[in-house]
C-alpha positions as CSV (number, residue, x, y, z in Angstrom):
1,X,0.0,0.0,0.0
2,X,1.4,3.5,-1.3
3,X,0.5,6.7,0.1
4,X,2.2,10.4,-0.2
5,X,2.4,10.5,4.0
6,X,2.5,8.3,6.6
7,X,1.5,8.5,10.0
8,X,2.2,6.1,12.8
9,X,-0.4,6.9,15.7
10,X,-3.7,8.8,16.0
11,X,-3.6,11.8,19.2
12,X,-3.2,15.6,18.6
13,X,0.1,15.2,16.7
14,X,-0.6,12.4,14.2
15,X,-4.3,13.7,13.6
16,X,-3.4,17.4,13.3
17,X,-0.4,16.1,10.9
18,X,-2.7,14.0,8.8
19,X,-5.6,17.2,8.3
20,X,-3.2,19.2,7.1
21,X,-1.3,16.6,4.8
22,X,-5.0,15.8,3.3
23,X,-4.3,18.9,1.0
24,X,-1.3,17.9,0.0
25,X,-1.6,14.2,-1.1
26,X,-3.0,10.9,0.3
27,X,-2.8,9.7,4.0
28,X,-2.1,7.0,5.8
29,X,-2.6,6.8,9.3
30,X,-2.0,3.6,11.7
31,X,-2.7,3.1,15.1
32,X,-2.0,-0.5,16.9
33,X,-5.5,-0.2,18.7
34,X,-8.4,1.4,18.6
35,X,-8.0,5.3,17.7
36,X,-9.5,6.7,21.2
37,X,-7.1,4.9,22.8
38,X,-4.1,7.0,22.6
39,X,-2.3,9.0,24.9
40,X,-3.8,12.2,24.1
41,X,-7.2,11.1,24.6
42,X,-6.1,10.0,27.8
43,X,-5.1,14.1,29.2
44,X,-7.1,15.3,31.5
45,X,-5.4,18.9,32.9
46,X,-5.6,20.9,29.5
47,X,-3.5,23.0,27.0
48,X,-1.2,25.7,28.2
49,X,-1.4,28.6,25.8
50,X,-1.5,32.3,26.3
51,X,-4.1,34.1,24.6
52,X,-4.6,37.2,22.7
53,X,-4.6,40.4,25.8
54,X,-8.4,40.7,25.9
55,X,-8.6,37.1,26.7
56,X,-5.5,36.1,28.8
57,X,-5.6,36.7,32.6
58,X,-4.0,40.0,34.2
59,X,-0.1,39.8,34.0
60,X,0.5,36.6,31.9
61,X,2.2,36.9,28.4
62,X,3.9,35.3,26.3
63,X,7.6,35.9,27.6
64,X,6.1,34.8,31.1
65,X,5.1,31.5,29.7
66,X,8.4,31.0,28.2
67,X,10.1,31.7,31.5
68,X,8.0,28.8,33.1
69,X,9.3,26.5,30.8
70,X,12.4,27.1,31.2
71,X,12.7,27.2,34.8
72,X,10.5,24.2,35.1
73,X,13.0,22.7,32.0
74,X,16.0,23.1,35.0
75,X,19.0,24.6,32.5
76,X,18.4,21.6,29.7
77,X,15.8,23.3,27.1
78,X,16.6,24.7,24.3
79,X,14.9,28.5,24.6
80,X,15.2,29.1,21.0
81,X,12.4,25.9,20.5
82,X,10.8,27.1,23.6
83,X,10.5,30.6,22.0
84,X,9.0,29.2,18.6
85,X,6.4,26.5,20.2
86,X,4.9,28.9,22.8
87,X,4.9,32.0,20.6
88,X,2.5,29.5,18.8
89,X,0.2,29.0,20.8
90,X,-2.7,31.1,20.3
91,X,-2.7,30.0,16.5
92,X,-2.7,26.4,18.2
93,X,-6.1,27.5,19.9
94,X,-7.1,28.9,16.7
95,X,-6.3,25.8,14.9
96,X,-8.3,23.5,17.4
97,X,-11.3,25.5,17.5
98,X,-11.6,25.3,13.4
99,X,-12.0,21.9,13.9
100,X,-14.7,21.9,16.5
101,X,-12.8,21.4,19.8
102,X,-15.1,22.9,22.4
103,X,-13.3,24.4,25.4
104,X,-14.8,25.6,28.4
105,X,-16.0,28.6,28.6
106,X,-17.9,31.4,31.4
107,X,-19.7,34.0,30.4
108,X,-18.5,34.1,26.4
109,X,-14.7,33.8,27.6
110,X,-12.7,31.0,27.8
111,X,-12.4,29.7,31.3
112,X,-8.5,28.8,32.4
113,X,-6.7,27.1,34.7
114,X,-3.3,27.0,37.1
115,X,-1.0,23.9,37.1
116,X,2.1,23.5,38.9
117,X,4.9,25.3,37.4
118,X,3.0,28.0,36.6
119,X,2.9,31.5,37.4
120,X,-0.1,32.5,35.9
121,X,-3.9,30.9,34.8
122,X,-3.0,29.9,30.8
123,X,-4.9,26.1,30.9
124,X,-7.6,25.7,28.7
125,X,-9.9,22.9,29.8
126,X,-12.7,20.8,28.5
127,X,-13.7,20.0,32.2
128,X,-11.2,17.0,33.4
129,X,-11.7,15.1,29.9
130,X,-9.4,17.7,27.5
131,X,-7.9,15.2,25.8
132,X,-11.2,13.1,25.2
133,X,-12.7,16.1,23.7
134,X,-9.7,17.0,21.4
135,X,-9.4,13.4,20.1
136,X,-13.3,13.7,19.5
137,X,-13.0,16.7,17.1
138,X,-9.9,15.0,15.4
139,X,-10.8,12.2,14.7
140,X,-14.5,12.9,13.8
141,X,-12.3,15.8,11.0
142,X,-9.9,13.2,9.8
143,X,-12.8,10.6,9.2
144,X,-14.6,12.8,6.9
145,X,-11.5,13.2,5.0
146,X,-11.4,11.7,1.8
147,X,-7.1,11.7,1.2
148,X,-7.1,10.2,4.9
149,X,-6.9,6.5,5.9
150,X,-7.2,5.4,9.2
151,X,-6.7,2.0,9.7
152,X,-7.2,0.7,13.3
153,X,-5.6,-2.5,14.7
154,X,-2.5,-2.3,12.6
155,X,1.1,-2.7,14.2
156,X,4.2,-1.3,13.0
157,X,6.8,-3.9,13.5
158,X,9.6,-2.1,11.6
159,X,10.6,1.2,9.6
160,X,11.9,0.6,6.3
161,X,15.4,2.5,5.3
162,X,17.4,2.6,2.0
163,X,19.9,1.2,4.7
164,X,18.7,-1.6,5.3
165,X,18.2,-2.8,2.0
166,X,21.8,-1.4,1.2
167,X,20.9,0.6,-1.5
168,X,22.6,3.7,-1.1
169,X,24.6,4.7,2.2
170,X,23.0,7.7,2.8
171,X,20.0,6.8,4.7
172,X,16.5,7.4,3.6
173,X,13.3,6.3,4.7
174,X,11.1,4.0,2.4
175,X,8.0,2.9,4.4
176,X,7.2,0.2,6.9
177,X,6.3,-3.6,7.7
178,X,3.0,-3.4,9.3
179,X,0.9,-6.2,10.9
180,X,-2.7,-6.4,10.7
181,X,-3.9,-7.6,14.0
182,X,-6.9,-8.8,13.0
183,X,-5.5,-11.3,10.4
184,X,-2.2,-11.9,11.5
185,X,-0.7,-10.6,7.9
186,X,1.7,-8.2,7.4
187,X,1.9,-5.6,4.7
188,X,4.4,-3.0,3.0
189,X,3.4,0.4,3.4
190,X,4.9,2.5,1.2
191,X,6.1,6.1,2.0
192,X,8.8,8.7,1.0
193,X,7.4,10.9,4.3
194,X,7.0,9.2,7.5
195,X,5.6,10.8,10.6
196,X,6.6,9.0,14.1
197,X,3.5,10.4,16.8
198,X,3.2,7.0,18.8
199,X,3.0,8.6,22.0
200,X,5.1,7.6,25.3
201,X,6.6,4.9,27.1
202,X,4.5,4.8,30.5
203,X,3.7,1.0,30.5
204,X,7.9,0.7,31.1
205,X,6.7,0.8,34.4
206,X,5.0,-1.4,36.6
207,X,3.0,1.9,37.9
208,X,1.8,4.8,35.3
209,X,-0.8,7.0,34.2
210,X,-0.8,5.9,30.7
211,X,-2.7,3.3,28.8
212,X,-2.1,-0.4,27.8
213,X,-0.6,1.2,24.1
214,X,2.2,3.2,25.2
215,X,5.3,0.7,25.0
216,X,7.5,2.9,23.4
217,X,6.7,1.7,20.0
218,X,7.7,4.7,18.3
219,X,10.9,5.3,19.8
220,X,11.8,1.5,19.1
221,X,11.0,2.2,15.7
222,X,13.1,5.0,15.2
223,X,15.9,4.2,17.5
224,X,16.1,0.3,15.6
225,X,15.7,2.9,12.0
226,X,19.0,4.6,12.9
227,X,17.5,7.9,14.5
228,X,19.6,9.3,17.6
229,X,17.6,9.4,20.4
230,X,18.5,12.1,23.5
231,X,17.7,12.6,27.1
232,X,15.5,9.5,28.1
233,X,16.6,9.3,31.2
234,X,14.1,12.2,32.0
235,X,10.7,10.2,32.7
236,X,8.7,12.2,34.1
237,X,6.6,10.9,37.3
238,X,3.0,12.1,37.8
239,X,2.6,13.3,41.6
240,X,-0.6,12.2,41.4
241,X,-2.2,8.5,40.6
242,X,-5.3,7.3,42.5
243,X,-3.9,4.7,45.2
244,X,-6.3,2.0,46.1
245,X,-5.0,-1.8,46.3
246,X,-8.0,-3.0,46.5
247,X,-9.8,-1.9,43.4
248,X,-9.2,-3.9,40.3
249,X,-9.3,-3.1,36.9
250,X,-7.3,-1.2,34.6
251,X,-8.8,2.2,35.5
252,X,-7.9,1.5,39.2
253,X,-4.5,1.0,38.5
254,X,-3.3,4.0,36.0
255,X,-6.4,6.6,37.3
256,X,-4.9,10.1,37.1
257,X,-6.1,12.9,39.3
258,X,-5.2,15.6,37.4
259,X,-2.6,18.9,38.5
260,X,-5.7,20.6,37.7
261,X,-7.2,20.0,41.2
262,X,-4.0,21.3,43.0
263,X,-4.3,24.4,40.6
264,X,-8.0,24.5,41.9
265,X,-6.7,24.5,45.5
266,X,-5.9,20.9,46.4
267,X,-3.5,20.2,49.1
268,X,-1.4,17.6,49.3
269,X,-1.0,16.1,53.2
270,X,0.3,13.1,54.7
271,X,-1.4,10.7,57.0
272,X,-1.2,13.3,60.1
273,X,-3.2,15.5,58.0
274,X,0.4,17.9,57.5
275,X,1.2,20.3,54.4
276,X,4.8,18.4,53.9
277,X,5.5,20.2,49.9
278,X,5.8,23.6,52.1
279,X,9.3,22.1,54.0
280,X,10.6,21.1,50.5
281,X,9.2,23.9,48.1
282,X,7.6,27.4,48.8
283,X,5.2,26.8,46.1
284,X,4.3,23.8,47.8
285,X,1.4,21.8,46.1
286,X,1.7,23.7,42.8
287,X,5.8,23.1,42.8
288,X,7.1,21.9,39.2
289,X,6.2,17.6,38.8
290,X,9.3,16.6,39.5
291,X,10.0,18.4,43.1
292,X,6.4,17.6,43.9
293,X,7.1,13.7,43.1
294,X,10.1,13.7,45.2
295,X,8.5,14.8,48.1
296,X,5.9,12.4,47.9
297,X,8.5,9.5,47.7
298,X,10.5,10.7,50.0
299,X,7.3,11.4,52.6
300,X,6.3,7.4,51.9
301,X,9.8,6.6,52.3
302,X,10.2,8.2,55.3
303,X,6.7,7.3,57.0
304,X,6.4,3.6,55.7
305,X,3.2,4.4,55.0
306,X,1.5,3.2,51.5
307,X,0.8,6.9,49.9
308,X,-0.2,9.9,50.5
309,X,-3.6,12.4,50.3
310,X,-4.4,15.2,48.0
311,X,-7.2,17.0,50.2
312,X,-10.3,18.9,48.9
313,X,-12.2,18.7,51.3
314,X,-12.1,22.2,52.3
315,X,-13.9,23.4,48.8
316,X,-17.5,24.0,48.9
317,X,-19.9,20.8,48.4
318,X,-20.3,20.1,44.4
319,X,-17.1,21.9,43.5
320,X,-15.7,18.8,42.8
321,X,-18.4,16.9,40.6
322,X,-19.0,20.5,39.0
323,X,-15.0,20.9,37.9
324,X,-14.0,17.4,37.5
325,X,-17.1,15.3,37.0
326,X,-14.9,12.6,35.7
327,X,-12.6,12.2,38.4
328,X,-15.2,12.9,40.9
329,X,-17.6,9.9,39.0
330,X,-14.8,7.6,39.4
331,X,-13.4,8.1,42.8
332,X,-17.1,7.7,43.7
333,X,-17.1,4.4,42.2
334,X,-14.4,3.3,43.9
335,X,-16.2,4.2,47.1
336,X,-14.1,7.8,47.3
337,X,-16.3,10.6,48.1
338,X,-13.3,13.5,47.7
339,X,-15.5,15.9,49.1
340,X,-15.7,14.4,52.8
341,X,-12.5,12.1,52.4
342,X,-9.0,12.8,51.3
343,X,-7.7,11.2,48.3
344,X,-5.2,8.2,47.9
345,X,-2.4,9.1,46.1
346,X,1.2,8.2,44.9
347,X,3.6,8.5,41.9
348,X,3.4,6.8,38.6
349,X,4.7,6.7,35.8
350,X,3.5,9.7,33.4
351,X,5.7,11.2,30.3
352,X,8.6,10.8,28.7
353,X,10.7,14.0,28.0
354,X,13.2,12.7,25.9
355,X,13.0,10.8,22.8
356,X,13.9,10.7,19.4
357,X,16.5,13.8,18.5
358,X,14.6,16.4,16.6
359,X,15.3,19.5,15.4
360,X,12.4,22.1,16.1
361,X,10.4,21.1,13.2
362,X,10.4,17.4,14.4
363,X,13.3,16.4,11.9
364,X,15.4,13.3,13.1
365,X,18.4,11.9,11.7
366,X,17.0,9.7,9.2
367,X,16.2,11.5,6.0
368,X,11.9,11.5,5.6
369,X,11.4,10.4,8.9
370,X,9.6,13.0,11.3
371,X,8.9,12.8,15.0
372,X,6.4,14.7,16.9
373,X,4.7,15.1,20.4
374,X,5.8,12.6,23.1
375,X,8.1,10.6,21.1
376,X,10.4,12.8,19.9
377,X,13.1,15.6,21.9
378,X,12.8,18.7,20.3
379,X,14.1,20.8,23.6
380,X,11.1,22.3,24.7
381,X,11.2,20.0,28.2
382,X,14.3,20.2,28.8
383,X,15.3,17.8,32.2
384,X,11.5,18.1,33.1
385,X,7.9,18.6,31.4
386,X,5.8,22.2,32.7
387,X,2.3,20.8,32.7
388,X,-0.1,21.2,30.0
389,X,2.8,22.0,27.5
390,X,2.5,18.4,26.0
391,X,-0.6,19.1,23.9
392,X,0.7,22.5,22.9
393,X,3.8,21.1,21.6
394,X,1.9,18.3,19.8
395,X,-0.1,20.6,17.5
396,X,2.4,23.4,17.2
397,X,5.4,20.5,15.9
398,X,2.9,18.3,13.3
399,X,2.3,22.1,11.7
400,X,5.9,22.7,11.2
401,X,6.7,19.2,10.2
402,X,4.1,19.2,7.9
403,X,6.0,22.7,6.1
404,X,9.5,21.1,6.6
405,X,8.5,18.3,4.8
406,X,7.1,20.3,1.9
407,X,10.0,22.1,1.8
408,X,12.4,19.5,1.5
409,X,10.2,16.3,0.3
410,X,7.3,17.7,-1.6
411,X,5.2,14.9,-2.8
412,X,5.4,15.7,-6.8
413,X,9.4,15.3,-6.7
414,X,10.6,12.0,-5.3
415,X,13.8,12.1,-3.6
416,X,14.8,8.3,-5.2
417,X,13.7,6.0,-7.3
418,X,11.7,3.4,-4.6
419,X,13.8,0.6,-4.5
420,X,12.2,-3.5,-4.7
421,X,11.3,-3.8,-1.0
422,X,11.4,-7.9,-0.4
423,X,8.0,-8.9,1.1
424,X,8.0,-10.1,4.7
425,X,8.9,-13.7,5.7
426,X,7.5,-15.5,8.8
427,X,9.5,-18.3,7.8
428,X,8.6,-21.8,9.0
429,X,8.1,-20.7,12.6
430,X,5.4,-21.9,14.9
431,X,2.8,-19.4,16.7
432,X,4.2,-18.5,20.5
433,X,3.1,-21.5,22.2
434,X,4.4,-20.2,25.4
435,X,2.7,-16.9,26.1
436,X,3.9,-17.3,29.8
437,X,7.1,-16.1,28.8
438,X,6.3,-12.9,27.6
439,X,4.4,-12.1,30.3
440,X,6.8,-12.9,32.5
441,X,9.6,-11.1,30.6
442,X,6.7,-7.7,30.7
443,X,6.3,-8.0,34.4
444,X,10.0,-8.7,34.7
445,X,11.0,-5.6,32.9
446,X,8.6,-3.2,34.4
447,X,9.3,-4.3,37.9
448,X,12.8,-4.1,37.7
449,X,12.2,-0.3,36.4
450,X,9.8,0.6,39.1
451,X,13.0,-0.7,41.5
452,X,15.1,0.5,39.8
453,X,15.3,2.9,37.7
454,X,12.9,5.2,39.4
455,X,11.8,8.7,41.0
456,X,15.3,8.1,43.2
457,X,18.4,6.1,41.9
458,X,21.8,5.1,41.8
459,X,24.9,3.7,40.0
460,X,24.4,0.4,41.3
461,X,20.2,-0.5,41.2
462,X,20.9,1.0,37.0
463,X,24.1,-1.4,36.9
464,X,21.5,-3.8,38.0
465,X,18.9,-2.8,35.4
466,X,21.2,-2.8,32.8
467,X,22.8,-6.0,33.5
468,X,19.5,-7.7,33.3
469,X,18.0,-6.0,30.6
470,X,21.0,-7.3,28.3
471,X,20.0,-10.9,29.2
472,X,16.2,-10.1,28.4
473,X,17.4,-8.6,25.2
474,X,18.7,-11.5,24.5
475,X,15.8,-13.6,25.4
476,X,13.4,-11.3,23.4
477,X,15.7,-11.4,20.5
478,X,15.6,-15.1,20.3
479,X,11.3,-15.1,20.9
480,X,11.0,-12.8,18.1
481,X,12.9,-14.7,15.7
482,X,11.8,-18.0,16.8
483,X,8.1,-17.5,15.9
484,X,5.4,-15.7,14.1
485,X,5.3,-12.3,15.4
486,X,1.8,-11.1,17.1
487,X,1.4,-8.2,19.2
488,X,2.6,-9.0,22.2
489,X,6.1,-10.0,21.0
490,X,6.3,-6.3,19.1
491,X,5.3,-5.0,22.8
492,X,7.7,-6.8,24.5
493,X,10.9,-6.1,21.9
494,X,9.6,-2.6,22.0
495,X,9.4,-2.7,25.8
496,X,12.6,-4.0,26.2
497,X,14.3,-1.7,23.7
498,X,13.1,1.3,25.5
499,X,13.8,0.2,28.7
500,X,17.5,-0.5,27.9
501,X,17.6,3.0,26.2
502,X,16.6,4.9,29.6
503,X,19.2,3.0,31.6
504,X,22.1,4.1,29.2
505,X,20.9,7.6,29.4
506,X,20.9,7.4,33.2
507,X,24.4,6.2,33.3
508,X,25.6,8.6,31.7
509,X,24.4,12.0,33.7
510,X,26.4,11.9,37.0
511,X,24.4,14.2,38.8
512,X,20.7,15.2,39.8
513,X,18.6,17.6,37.2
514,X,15.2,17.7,37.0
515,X,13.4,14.1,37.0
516,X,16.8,12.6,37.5
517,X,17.7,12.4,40.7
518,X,20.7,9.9,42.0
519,X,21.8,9.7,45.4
520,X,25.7,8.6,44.3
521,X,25.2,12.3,42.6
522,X,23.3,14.3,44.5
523,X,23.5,17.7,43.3
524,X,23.4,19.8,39.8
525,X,27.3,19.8,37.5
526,X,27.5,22.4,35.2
527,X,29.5,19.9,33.4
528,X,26.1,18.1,32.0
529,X,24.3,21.1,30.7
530,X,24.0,18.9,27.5
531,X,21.6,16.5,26.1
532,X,22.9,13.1,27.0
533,X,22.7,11.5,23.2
534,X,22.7,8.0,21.9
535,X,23.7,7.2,18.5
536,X,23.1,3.8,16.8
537,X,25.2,4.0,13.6
């Protein structure tokens, strides 16, 4: 199957990609599950944007936004990309509103919100579901598309390069091998412009906010292409993830109560009903994700006891299910009233900050192959995500991929003659028989990254890591070669891939910056005010 763009995952990135590609040529866009299922439906807070002056709240701007970033970035962004994304943010609005996103709004204005990190109300909301409703409008636009094809249930198992058919030594990419989940067969999919927007790597750990899709599948893909990837060490933990053992479920175990309820006043306490943030940071509950995070573990640490409790209790009654009806719903049916009862909380697992090495249009190293929102590293995190910047950063990078690649790749001049791609081979292989072993190697994999290589770390827990990672690399390898390949398999390689990636970049920073923190290391070096980069070729 040909097509003139193609697009691997369906959130704000990949969708707002594809709409605009649609007028250039014919689109392709895969997702490995359902399309309401990615990591942007998933966001709750909202977008961080600063609006026009008649609209923005007293004293915010532009510059202040920028400052934010940076400070919440801690001396590792790039402020030139931090300049260009936020500076587009109010054309982001613009360009999410033409497609029908509804944001919430009080009398005629747009209704904003305060996360930690920042100085000033910039977060536009759809109540706690922001995400859900931007996926809605995008996907409903990109469905009535005529140049765009969304195919659902269809796994990239690898990038095709010029290099890895040898054909010509500088690198170029050519398309992918894509399984149909449904069938079991795998196709060639065709493409001279590839767009990476696969989301994050969450499910690395035993505990995160994420769903069951985000192994890291498009950083695998790149990283196995020949793209550099840069700063993965930087995973950023949510302060925030609903703690109750004894719920079951999926929902129970990744539920996210969003930074919007600490911007709406929450308090975070400990068991004896104390403030704790306050001795760490002055900003206290509304301190930047990683500080916030690190007081938490370190309160539970300290304690012994199983988490701590963000506290609204002191709102007026209906606040809650008036704000956040969706988080307020569910903590209800878990048997949560937030209103009269604190709420169970501890750190999980939330966004990844580095990724594949982009430049500020979401160019990586292999020639046609773009990257964009959570899997790629443009600069604009820096050593640690300011909240509500992830969505902004989405929309803002698919525009000026979109450009880049008309600059450079327009779709009526081929860069090469398509070489003859060989079809894919199962070879006589039986189906995995012993499904027990990969979800052993998955449990193994994100339990021993959840010890660690977590919130707190040290040379000798990622020796550990990376030690046994090798020998599950080796395992994996040997799985995936040894029978017909199915979904879980590409998880698990995937999985294991990323994993391995994160120690390496961990290694390699002796010191403590933003969401890496080591106690062999304890304090910031000037000396690593530099992307820690990882080059395959």
């Amino acid at each position: 199957m040909s097509s003139d763009f193609l697009v691997v995952g369906a959130g704000i990135a990949g969708l707002t990609f594809a709409l605009r590609a649609a007028k250039h040529g014919t689109v392709v866009v895969l997702t490995k599950g359902k399309a309401e299922e990615s990591n942007t439906a998933w966001a709750q807070g909202g977008i961080a944007s600063v609006l026009p002056e008649n609209l923005r709240a007293e004293g915010d701007s532009v510059e202040s936004h920028i400052v934010d970033t940076l400070d919440a970035g801690a001396g590792l962004c790039d402020e030139e990309v931090v300049r260009r994304i936020i500076e587009e943010g109010d054309d982001t609005i613009d360009d999410l509103l033409s497609y029908g996103v509804e944001f919430d709004k009080e009398d005629g204005r747009f209704m904003l919100g305060k996360e930690g990190g920042h100085t000033h109300r910039r977060i536009l909301h759809a109540r706690d579901t922001t995400g859900r409703e931007i996926s809605r409008a995008l996907l409903a636009a990109a469905r009535k598309e005529p140049n765009i094809t969304l195919l659902e249930n269809h796994f990239v198992i690898d990038l095709i390069t010029s290099a890895r058919l040898d054909v010509v030594s500088n690198d170029r990419i050519l398309g992918a091998y894509v399984l149909a989940k449904n069938t079991g067969e795998v196709t060639i999919f065709r493409s001279d412009r590839v767009l990476l927007a696969a989301g994050g790597c969450g499910k690395v750990y035993l505990y995160t906010t994420n769903p069951d899709s985000a192994t890291g599948d498009g950083v695998a893909l790149g990283w196995r292409a020949g793209a550099s990837v840069a700063n993965m060490e930087f995973i950023q933990f949510h302060p925030t993830c609903f703690y109750n053992p004894a719920a079951t479920g999926p929902e129970a175990r990744s539920f996210l109560v969003s930074e919007a309820v600490r911007g709406e006043g929450g308090i975070l306490r400990n068991a004896k009903g104390e403030d704790f943030t306050k001795k760490v940071d002055p900003r206290g509950s509304l301190a930047p994700r990683d500080i916030v995070a690190r007081a938490i573990d370190q309160e539970i640490k300290r304690t012994g006891a199983a988490c701590v409790y963000l506290d609204v209790t002191h709102k007026p009654k209906g606040f809650m299910k008036e704000h956040f009806p969706y988080i307020y719903e569910t903590l209800m049916k878990f048997g949560v009233d937030c209103e009269t009862t604190p709420i169970p909380v501890v750190p999980a697992a939330h966004y990844m900050c580095g990724g594949l090495k982009t430049d500020v249009n979401g160019k990586t190293s292999v020639r046609g192959l773009y990257a964009v929102g959570e899997v790629g590293s443009t600069g604009l995190h820096g050593a640690n995500r300011l909240a509500s910047n992830s969505l902004l950063e989405g929309n803002v990078l698919a525009r000026l991929a979109l450009d880049e690649m008309m600059r450079l790749y327009p779709p009526d001049k081929p860069v090469i003659d398509p070489p003859l791609i060989p079809e894919w081979h199962h070879g006589d292989v039986a189906e995995p028989d012993e499904l027990v072993v990969i979800y052993h190697n998955w449990d193994e994999i994100r339990r021993l990254m959840w010890d660690y290589v977590s919130i707190v770390r040290t040379d000798n827990r990622l020796r550990r890591a990376a030690a046994r990672l090798r020998n599950l690399k080796k395992e994996v390898r040997e799985f995936y070669w040894g029978h017909r390949v199915n979904a879980d398999i590409l998880e698990l390689r995937n999985l294991v891939t990323v994993a391995s990636l994160i120690v390496e970049c961990a290694l390699r920073r002796r010191e403590s910056r933003g969401l890496h923190y080591t106690l062999d290391y304890p304090e910031s070096d000037d000396r690593f005010i530099k992307n820690t980069t990882l080059r395959k070729f």
